[in-house]
N, C-alpha and C positions, 0 to 999 in steps of 0.2 A: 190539830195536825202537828205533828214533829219535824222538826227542819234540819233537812242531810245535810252534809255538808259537803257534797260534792257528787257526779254522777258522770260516769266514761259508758261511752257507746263503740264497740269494734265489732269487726266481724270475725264471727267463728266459722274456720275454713274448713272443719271436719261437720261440723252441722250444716253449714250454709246457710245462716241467718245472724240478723243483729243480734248483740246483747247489751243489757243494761246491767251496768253495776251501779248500783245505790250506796254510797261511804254515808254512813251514821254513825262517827265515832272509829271503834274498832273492827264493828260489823259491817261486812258488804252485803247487799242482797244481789242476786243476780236473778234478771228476767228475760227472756227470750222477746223477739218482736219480728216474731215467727211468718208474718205475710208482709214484710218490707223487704223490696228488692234491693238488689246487691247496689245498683245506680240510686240508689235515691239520697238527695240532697241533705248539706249539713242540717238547713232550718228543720226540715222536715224530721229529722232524727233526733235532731235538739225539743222539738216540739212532742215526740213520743216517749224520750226519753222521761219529761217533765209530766205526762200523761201517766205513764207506768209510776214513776214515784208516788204520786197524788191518790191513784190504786189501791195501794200498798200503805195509803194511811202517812205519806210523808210529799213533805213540801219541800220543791228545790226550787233553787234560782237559774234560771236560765243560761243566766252564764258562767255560772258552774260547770256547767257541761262540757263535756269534751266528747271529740268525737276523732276514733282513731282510723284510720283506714289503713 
C-alpha cells in the first residue's frame, strides 16, 4: 500500500455531500462520501476519510487529515 501524504475532507455546497481529496505527491484524488450527513463529526470524517484512502490502494495517517467545514 502507498502512503499519501495528506488527505482534506469539505463539503461540496453545489452536490451536497463530503469530499475526500487524497494528496500523493502532485496528484489529488478526489472521492465523494456520498451518505454522510452534513452534521456529522470531525472523528467520524477523519475515520472515512482514512477508509476511502485504504480503498483506493493508499495509506494515510490519521492526522493528516483535515477536515474543512
Amino acid at each position: 500500500m502507498l502512503r499519501a501524504d495528506s488527505a482534506q475532507v469539505d463539503w461540496d455546497q453545489h452536490k451536497k455531500q463530503w469530499l475526500v481529496h487524497v494528496k500523493i505527491g502532485e496528484e489529488v484524488i478526489r472521492r465523494p462520501l456520498s451518505k454522510t450527513p452534513q452534521t456529522a463529526g470531525e472523528d467520524v470524517l477523519r475515520s472515512l476519510a482514512v477508509e476511502t484512502a485504504k480503498a483506493d490502494g493508499y495509506d494515510v495517517d490519521p492526522a493528516k487529515v483535515s477536515v474543512a467545514r
